[in-house]
C-alpha positions in Angstrom: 88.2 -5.0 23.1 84.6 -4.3 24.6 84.6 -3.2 28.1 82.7 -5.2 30.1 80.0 -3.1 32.7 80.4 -3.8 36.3 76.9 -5.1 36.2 75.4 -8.7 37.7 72.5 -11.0 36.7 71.6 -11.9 40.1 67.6 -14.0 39.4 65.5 -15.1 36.4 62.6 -16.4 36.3 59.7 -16.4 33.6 60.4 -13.2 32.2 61.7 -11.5 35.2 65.3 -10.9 35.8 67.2 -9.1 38.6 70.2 -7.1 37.9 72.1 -5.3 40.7 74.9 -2.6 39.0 78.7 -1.8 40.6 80.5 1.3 41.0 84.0 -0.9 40.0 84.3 -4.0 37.3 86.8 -6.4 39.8 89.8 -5.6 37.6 89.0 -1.9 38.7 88.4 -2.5 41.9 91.4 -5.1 43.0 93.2 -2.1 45.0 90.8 -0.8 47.2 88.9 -4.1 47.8 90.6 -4.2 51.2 88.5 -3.4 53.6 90.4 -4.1 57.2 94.0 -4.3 55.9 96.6 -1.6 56.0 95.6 -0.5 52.4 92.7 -0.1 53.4 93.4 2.0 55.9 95.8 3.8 54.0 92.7 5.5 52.1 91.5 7.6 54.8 94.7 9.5 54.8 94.9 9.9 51.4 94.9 13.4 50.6 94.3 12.5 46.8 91.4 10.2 47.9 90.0 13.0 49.4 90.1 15.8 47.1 88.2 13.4 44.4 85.0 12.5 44.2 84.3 8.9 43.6 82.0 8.4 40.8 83.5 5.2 39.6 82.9 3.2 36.7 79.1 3.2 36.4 77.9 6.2 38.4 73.9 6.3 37.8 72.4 9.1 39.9 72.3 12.3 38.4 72.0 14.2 41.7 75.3 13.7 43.2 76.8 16.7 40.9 78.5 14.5 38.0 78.5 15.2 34.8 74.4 14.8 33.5 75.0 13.6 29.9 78.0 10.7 31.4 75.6 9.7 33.6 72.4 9.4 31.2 75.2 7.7 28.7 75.9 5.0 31.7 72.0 4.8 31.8 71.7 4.0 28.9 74.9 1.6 28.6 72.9 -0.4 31.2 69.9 -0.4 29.4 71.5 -1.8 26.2 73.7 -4.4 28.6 70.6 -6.1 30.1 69.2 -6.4 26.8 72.4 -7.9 25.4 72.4 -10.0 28.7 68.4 -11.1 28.5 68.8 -11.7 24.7 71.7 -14.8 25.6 69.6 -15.8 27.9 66.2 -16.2 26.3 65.4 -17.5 22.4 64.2 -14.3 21.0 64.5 -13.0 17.5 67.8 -11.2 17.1 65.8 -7.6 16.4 63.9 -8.5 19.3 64.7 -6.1 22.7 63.1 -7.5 26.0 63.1 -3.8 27.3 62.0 -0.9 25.9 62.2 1.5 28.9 64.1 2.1 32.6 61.7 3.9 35.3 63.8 5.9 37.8 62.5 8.4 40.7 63.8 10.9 42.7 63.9 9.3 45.7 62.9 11.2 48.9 63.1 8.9 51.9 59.7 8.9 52.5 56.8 5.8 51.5 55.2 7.5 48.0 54.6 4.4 45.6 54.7 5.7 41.6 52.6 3.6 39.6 54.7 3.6 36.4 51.6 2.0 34.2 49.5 5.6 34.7 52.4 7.6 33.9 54.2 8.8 30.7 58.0 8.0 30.8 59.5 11.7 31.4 63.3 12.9 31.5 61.4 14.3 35.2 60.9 11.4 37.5 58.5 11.6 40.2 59.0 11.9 43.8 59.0 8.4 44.9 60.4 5.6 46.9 58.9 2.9 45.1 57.8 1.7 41.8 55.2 -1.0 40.8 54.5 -2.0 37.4 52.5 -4.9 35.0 53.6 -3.5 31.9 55.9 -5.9 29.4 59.1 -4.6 28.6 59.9 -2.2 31.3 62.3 -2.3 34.0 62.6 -0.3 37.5 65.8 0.9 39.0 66.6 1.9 42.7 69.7 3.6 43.4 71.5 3.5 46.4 74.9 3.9 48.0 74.2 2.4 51.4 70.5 2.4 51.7 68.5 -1.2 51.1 67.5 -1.7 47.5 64.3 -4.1 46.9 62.5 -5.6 44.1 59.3 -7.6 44.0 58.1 -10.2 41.5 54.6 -11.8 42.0 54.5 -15.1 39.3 50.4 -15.2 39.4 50.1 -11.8 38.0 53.5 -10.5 36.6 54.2 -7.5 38.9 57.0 -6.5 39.3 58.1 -3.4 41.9 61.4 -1.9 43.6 61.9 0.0 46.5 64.1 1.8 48.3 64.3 1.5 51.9 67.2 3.0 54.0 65.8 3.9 57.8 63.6 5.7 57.2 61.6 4.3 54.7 61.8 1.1 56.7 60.6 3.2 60.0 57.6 4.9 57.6 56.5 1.6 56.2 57.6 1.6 52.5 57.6 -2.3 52.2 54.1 -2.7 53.6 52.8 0.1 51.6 54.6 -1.4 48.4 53.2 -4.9 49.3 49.4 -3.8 49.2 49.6 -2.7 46.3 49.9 -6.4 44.9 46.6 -8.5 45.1 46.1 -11.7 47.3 46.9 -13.8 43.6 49.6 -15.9 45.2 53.2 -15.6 46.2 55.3 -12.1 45.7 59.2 -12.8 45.9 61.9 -10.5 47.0 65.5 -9.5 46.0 68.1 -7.8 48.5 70.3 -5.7 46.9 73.6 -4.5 48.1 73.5 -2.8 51.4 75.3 -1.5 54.5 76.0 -4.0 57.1 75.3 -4.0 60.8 78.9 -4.1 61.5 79.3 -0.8 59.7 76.1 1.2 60.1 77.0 3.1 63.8 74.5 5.5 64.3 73.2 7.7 67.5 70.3 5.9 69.4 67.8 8.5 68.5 67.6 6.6 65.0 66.9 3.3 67.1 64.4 5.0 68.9 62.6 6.7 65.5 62.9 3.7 64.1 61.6 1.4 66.4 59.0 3.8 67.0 57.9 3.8 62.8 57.7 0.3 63.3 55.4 0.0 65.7 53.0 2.8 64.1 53.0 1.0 60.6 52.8 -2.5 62.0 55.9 -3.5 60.0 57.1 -6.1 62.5 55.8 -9.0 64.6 55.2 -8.1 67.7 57.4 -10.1 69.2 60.0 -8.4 67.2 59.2 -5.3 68.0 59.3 -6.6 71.9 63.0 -7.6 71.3 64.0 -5.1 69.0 67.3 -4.4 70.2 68.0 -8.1 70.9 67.5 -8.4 66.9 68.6 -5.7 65.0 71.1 -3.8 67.5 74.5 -4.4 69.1 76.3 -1.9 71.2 79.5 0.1 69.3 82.8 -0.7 70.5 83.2 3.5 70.5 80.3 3.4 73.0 81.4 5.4 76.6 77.5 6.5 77.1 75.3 5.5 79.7 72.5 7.4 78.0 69.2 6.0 78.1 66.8 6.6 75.1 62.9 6.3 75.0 62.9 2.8 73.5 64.8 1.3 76.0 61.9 2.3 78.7 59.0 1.3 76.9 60.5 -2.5 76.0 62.9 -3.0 78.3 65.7 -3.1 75.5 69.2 -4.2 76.8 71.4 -1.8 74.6 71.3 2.0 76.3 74.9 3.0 75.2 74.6 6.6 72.5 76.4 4.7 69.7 74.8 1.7 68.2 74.9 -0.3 65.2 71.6 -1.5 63.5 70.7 -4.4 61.5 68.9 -2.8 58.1 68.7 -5.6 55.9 67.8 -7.7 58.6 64.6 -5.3 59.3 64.0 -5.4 56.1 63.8 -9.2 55.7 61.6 -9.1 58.6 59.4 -6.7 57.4 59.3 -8.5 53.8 58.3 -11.6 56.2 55.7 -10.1 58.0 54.4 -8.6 54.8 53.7 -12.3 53.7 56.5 -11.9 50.9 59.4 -14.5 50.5 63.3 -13.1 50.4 64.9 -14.8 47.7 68.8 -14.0 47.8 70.5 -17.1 47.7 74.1 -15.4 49.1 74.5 -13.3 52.0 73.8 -9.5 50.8 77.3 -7.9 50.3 78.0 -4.8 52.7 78.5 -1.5 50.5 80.7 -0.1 52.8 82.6 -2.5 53.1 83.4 -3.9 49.6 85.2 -1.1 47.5 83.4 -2.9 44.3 80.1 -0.6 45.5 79.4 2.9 46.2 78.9 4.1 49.6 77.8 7.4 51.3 79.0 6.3 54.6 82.9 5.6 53.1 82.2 8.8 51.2 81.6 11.0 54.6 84.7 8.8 56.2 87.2 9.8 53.2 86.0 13.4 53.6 85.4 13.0 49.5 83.1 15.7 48.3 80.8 12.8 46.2 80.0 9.6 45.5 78.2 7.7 42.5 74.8 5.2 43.3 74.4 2.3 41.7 70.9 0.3 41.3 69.3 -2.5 41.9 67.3 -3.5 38.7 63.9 -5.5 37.9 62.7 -6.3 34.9 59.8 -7.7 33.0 60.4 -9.5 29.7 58.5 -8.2 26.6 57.9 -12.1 26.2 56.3 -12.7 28.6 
């Protein structure tokens, strides 16, 4: 029988679809989906779960020192699965594929913007965080194992781009760079993709503060969210025995001042898509990658003391019938 790819159709619209990938299919996953519970637990004592790398079902980043051609064979599983998913979907001729072509970049934590229209597809992908595109039959993939994956449809003119936007693309302004490269044509939507949650994304204050302080540079926030950043996007860790005080907290008057916070990323990142003048379509609550064994996370990685984990992406594509 066919194995089916942890992979989910999460939007369509015209020609666009959004697909976001797994790391586990749920059948796979049903033992480790525990997060809380003694099982759970359990893992970060495992001496086997820590002498193995976790690359899953449907590892799809080639840096994270799996095997290349299993990964570019899962590449292109995913590839042929949208197309098999798009063709049920649509009434297209049955030696008809919607997409020709996957654009991937080597993703660098920084606010580069690849225009995949002025480029050759290469087996070397550029140095990028984000990908715009108006070509038919193309789609862009983001990976991430913790980090906040984003795609961008505008109906008026058919662009389509993805981002990736973990702190520090959010504090160097990734989203409002991405966004200006669409015209003023109408309305661009967005697409969450699986994430860290606030509850477990406990980091040292000096991110807050660097942050916060991106923010503010790039314009990426209201100003009243900036003014009540902390009040938004931060709650003190229950670890917390600091009474350090960070640069923030003196220029707005924040309320948190404890060394180990928590943040809100996909919250910031909503915001920023808001202030951008783009609307956030997810019509569920983002799932937290940590969390949920079903995804991979860096963060669960580090804690299980595993030497690697896989990335899965976040896909957008254009239809070649449009």
């Amino acid at each position: 029988m066919k194995k089916t790819l942890p992979i989910t159709l999460l939007a369509q619209i015209d020609g666009v679809a959004v697909f976001q990938t797994a790391a586990f299919s749920d059948m796979e996953c049903s033992s480790i989906d525990m997060a809380g519970s003694e099982i759970y637990q359990h893992m970060y004592q495992s001496e086997n779960q820590q002498q193995q790398a976790s690359y899953g079902e449907l590892n799809l980043g080639l840096h994270v020192h799996d095997d290349a051609s299993a990964v570019l064979d899962n590449r292109m599983r995913v590839l042929a699965a949208i197309n098999e998913q798009l063709l049920t979907q649509r009434d297209l001729p049955i030696n008809s594929l919607p997409i020709r072509a996957l654009h991937w970049v080597n993703q660098v934590h920084g606010n580069h913007i690849h225009d995949t229209d002025t480029t050759v597809l290469s087996i070397e992908p550029m140095a990028a965080d984000a990908m715009v595109s108006k070509q038919n039959g193309v789609g862009l993939a983001i990976m991430t194992a913790d980090c906040v994956p984003i795609v961008l449809y505008q109906p008026a003119t058919g662009q389509i781009a993805a981002i990736h936007a973990g702190w520090q693309g959010l504090a160097c302004g990734v989203i409002k760079a991405t966004a200006e490269r669409f015209n003023d044509s109408g309305e661009i939507m967005a697409w969450i993709g699986v994430c860290i949650s606030q509850e477990n994304y406990e980091v040292g204050s000096e991110v807050r503060d660097k942050l916060l302080a991106g923010c503010i540079e790039n314009n990426a926030l209201t100003i009243e969210a900036m003014s009540s950043f902390d009040k938004r996007y931060v709650i003190a860790s229950a670890t917390n025995h600091s009474d350090e005080r960070s640069t923030a907290d003196t220029l707005y008057n924040a309320p948190v001042d404890a060394h180990k916070i928590k943040i809100n990323l996909p919250k910031i990142a909503a915001d920023q898509l808001q202030e951008a003048g783009i609307v956030v379509c997810n019509e569920s609550p983002v799932p937290c990658s940590y969390a949920d064994g079903h995804y991979y996370s860096y963060r669960r990685q580090t804690h299980l003391q595993q030497p690697a984990t896989g990335r899965m992406v976040l896909i957008i594509t254009r239809s070649a019938s449009i």
